[in-house]
C-alpha positions as CSV (number, residue, x, y, z in Angstrom):
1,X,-99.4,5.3,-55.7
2,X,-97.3,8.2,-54.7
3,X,-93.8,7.5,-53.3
4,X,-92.7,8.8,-49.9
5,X,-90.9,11.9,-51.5
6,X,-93.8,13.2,-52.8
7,X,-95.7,12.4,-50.0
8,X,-93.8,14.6,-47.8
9,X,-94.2,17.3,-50.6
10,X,-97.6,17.7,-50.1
11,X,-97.5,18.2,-46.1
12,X,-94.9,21.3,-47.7
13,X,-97.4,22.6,-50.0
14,X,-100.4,21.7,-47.8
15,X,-98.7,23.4,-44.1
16,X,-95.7,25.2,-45.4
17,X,-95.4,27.5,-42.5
18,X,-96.8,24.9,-39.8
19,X,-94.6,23.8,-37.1
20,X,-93.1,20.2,-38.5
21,X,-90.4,19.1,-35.8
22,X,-89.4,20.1,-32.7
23,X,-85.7,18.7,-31.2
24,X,-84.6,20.8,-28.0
25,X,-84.4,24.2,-29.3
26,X,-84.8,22.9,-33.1
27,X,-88.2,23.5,-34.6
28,X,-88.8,23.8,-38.3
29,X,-92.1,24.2,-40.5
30,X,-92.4,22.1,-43.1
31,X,-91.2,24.0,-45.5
32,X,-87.8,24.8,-43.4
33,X,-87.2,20.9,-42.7
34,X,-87.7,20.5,-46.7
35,X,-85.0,22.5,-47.9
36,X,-82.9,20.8,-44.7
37,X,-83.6,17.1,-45.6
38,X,-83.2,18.9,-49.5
39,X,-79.7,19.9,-48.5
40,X,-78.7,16.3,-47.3
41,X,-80.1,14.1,-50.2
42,X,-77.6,17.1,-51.9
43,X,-74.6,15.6,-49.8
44,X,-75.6,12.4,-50.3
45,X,-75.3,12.2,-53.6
46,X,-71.8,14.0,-53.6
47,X,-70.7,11.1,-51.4
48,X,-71.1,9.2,-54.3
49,X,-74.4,7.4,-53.0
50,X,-76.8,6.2,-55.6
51,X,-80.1,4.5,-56.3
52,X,-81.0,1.5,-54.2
53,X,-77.6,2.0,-52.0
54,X,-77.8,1.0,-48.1
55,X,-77.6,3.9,-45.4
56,X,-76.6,2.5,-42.3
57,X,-77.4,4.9,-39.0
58,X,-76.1,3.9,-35.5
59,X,-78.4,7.3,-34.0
60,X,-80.5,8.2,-31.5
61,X,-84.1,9.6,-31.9
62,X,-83.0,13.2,-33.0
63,X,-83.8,15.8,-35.5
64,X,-80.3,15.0,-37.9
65,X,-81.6,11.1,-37.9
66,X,-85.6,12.2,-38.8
67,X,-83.3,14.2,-41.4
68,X,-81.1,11.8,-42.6
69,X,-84.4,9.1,-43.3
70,X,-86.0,11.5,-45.2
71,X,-83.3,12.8,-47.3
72,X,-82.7,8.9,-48.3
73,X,-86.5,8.4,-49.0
74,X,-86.0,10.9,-51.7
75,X,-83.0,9.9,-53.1
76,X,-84.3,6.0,-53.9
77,X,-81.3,5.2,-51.1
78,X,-82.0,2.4,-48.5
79,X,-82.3,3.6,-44.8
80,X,-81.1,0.8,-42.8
81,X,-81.0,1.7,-39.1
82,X,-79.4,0.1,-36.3
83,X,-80.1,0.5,-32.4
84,X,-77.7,2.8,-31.1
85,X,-76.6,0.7,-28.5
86,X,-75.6,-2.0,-31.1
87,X,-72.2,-4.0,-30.0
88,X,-69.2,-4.1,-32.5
89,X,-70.1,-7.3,-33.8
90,X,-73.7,-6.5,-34.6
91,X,-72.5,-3.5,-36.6
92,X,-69.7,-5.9,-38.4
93,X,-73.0,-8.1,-39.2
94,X,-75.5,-5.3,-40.6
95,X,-72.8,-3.8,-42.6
96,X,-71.8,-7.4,-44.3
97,X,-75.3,-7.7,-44.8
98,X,-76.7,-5.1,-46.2
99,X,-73.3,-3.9,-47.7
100,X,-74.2,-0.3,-46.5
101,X,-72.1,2.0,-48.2
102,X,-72.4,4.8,-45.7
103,X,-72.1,4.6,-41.7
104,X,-73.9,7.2,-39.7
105,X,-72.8,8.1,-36.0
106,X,-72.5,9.9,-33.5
107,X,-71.0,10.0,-29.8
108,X,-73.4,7.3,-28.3
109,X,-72.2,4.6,-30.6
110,X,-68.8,5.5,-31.5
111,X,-67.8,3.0,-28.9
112,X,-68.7,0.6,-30.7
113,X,-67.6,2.0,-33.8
114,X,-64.3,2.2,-33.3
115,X,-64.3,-1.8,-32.3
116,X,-65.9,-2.6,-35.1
117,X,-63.7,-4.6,-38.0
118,X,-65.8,-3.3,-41.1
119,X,-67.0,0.1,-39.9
120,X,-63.3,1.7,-40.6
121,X,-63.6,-0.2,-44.6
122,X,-66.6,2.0,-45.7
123,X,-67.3,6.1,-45.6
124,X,-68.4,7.2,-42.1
125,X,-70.4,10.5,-41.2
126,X,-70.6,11.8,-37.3
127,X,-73.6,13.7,-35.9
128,X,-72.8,16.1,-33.4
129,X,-69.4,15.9,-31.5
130,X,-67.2,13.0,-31.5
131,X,-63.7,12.4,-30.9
132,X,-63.5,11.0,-34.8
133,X,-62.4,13.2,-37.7
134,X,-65.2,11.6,-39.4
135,X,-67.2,14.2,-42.3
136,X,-69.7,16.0,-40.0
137,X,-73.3,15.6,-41.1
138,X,-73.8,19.4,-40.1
139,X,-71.8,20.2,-43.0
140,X,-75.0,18.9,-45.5
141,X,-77.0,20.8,-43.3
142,X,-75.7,24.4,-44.3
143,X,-76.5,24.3,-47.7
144,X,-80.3,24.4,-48.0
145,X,-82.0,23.2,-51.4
146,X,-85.4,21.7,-52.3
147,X,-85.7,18.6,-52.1
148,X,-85.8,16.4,-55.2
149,X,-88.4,13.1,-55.5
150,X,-86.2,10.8,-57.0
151,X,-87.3,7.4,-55.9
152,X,-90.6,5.4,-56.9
153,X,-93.5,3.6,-54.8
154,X,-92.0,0.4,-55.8
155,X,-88.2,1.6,-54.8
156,X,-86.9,0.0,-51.2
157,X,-87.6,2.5,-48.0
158,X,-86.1,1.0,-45.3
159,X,-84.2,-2.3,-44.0
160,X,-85.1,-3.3,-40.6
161,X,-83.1,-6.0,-38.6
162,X,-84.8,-8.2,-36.4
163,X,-83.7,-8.9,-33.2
164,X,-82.1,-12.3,-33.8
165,X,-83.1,-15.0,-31.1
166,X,-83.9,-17.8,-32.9
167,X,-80.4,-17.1,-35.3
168,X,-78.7,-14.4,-37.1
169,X,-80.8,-11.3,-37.6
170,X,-82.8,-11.0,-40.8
171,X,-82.7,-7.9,-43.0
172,X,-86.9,-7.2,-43.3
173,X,-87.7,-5.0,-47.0
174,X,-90.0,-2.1,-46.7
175,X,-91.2,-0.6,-50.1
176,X,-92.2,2.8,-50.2
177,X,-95.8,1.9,-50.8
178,X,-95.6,0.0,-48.0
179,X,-94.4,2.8,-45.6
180,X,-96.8,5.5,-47.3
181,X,-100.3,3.2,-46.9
182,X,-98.7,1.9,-42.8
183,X,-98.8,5.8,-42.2
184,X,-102.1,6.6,-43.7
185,X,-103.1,3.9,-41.5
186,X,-101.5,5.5,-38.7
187,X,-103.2,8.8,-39.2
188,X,-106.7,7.1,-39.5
189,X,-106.3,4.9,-36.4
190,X,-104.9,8.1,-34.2
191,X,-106.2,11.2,-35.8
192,X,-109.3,11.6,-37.6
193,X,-111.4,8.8,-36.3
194,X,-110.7,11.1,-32.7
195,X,-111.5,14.1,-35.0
196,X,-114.6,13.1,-36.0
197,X,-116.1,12.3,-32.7
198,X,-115.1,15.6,-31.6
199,X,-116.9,17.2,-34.1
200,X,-119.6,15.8,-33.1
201,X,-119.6,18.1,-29.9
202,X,-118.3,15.1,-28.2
203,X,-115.6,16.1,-25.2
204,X,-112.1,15.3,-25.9
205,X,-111.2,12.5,-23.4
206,X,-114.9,10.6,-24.2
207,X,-113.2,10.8,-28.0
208,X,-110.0,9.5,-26.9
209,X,-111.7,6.7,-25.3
210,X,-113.8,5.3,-27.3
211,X,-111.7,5.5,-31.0
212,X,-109.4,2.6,-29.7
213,X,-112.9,0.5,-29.2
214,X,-114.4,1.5,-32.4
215,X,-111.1,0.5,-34.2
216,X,-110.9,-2.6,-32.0
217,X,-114.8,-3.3,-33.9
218,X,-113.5,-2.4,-36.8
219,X,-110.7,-5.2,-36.4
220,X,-112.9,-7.8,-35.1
221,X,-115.3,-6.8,-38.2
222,X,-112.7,-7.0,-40.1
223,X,-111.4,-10.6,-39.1
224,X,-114.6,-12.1,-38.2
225,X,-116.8,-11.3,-41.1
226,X,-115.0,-9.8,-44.3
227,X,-112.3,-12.7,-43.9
228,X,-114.3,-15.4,-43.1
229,X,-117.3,-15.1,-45.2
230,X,-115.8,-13.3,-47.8
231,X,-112.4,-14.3,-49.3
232,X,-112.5,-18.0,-47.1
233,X,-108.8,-17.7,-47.2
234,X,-106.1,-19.4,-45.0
235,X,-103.6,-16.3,-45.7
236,X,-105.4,-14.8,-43.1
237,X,-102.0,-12.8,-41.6
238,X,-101.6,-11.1,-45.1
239,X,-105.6,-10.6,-45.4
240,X,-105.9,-8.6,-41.9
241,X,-102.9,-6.1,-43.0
242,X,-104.4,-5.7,-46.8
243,X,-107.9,-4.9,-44.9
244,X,-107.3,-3.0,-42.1
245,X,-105.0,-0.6,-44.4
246,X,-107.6,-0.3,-47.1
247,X,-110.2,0.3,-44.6
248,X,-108.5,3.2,-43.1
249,X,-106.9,4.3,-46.4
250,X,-110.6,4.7,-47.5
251,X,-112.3,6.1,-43.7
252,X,-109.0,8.8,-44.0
253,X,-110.2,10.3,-47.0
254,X,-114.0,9.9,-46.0
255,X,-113.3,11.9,-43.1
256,X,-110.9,14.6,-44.9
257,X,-114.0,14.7,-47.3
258,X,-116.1,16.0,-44.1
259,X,-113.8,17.6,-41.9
260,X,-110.8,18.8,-44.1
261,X,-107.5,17.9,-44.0
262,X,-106.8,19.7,-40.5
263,X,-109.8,19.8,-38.8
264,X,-109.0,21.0,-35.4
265,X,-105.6,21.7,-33.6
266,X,-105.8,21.0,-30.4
267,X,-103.1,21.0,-27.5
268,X,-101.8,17.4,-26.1
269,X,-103.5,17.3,-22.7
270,X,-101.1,15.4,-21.3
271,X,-97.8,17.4,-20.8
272,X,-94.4,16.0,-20.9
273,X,-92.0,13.1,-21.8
274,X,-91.0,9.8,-20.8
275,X,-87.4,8.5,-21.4
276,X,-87.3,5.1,-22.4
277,X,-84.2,2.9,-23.4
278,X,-82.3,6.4,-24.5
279,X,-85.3,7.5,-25.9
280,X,-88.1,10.5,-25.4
281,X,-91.8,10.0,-26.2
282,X,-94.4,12.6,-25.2
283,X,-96.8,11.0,-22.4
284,X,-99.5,12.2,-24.3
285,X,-98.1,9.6,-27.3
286,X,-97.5,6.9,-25.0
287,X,-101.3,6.9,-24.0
288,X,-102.8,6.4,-27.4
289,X,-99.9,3.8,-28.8
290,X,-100.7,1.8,-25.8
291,X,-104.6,2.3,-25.1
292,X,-105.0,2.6,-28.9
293,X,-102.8,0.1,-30.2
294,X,-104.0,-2.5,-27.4
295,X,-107.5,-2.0,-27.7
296,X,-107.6,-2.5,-31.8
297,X,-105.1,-5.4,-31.7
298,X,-107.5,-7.2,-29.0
299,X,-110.1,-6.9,-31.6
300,X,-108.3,-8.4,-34.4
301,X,-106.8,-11.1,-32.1
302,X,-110.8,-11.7,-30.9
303,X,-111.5,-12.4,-34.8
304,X,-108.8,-14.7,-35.4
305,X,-109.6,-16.5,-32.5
306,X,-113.0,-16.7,-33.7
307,X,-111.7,-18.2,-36.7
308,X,-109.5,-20.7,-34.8
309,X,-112.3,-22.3,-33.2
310,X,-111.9,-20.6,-29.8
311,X,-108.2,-21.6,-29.5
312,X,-105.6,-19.0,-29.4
313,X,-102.3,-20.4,-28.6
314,X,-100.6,-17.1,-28.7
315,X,-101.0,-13.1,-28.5
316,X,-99.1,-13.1,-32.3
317,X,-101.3,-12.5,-35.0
C-alpha cells in the first residue's frame, strides 16, 4: 500500500495545474502547494527533525497548518496536533507525552504558550505574527523544492489526543495506511457514489439525497449480513471499519473504472461558510458531513442493533 507521500504525488501528477487550496487570498494548484509543503519537509529536516519524531501544532485551520501536516507526512515525522485553544497545562501534558520535539504556533495560542513550563525547553516555530522571536514558519516557505516521499505505509501519521474525561488524555496512533484507506473511504462515501447517480442523468440535489441512504444500506448490509452470517465474530467494532473501508476502497475504483478519475466538476450549490469554535467550513460541506455521515451511521447502528437483539443501549458503535 502506498504511503501518504506518494499519495499526494499522484493528485500532482494526476491535476498538476488544478486548483488544490484556497486560504483567503492563498490558492495553490497542486503542483504549487507540492513544491510549498516540499520546501518545509526541507526546513524540517534542517531543524534537526528526523524519522518517527513528534510535531506538535497549537494552529488554527489554515493554509501553513494543511502545510505543515503534509510536509511531516513525507518526512516519516509524527503530526501531533493540539486544539488551539489548549490551556498551558494541556500543552505541558502533550509535550511530556509525546516528547514532541518541535512546537508550532501562532498568535491564537501564544497565550498559552508563553505559560506553559515545557514549551520554552524544546524548539518553537511561529506562524504569522506574534510578539515571540520565535523562527517564523514563512521562512520554509520561500524556498520551494519537490517534495521527497520519505516515510512508509507502515510509518506513524498522526497522534491525536482525546479529550480526557474519564482521566488523562490518551495519545491515539494513526499509521499511514490507516489515513490513506479512511480517505479513500472518504472520497467513496462523498464523491463518486454522488458522481455516479449524476451520470445517470439524475438531478444534482435527488443525487445528494439519496447517496447518504444508499451508504446507510450499504452499512446496514454490511453489519447485518456480511458480519453476522459470514465471519460470526464478536470483534464486531474492528469488522465494521475493516468492511466498510474495503467496500468503498473497492466501489472507488469500480466507479473511477466507469466514470474516470474526475468525472464532472461541478460548483457547490450552497455558497458560503459557517464559523464554528474558531473554525470555517463551507455550508455546502457541513450539509453532506451531517446528512451524509448521519444517514450511513444510522445504518450501521440499525445493523448492530440487529445483532444485539433489538437492544441498543447507546448511539456508539
Amino acid at each position: 500500500m502506498l504511503d501518504l507521500g506518494r499519495t499526494f504525488l499522484q493528485s500532482v501528477d494526476r491535476s498538476a495545474n488544478t486548483t488544490a487550496l484556497v486560504d483567503g487570498s492563498v490558492r495553490l494548484t497542486w503542483g504549487e502547494w507540492a513544491r510549498a509543503i516540499g520546501g518545509v519537509q526541507r526546513g524540517l529536516a534542517a531543524l534537526g527533525l528526523r524519522h518517527g519524531d513528534h510535531v506538535l501544532s497549537v494552529l488554527q485551520n489554515r493554509y501553513e497548518a494543511a502545510t505543515l501536516h503534509w510536509a511531516c507526512q513525507f518526512s516519516g515525522l509524527v503530526m501531533t496536533p493540539l486544539n488551539w485553544r489548549a490551556k498551558p497545562e494541556e500543552i505541558d501534558y502533550v509535550l511530556r507525552d509525546s516528547e514532541a520535539r518541535l512546537l508550532v504556533f501562532e498568535a491564537a495560542s501564544e497565550e498559552s504558550l508563553e505559560s506553559s513550563v515545557l514549551g520554552k525547553t524544546v524548539t518553537r516555530m511561529a506562524v504569522g505574527t506574534v510578539r515571540s522571536e520565535a523562527p517564523r514558519f514563512d521562512d520554509l516557505l520561500k524556498e520551494r523544492r519537490d517534495p521527497t516521499p520519505l516515510a512508509r505505509a507502515e510509518d506513524l501519521s498522526l497522534m491525536l489526543y482525546t479529550s480526557g474525561t474519564t482521566g488523562a488524555p490518551k495519545g491515539v496512533p494513526r499509521r499511514q495506511r490507516t489515513e490513506r484507506v479512511a480517505a479513500l473511504a472518504h472520497v467513496a462515501q462523498n464523491r463518486y457514489l454522488t458522481v455516479a447517480l449524476l451520470a445517470t442523468g439524475m438531478s444534482f440535489w435527488w443525487a445528494l439525497v439519496l447517496t447518504p441512504l444508499l451508504m446507510a444500506v450499504l452499512g446496514f448490509v454490511t453489519e447485518r449480513g456480511l458480519i453476522q452470517r459470514v465471519f460470526h465474530s464478536k470483534d464486531r467494532h474492528t469488522l465494521t471499519l475493516l468492511l466498510t473501508f474495503g467496500v468503498a476502497v473497492v466501489l472507488e475504483d469500480a466507479l473511477k473504472i466507469a466514470f474516470g478519475a474526475n468525472p464532472l466538476r461541478l460548483e457547490a450549490p450552497i455558497s458560503g461558510a459557517t464559523e464554528m469554535l474558531g473554525l470555517f467550513f463551507p455550508n455546502y460541506r457541513l450539509f453532506v458531513m451531517l446528512f451524509g455521515g448521519g444517514a450511513h451511521r444510522w445504518g450501521m447502528a440499525a445493523g448492530l442493533s440487529h445483532l444485539a437483539g433489538g437492544h441498543r443501549s447507546s448511539g456508539r458503535i
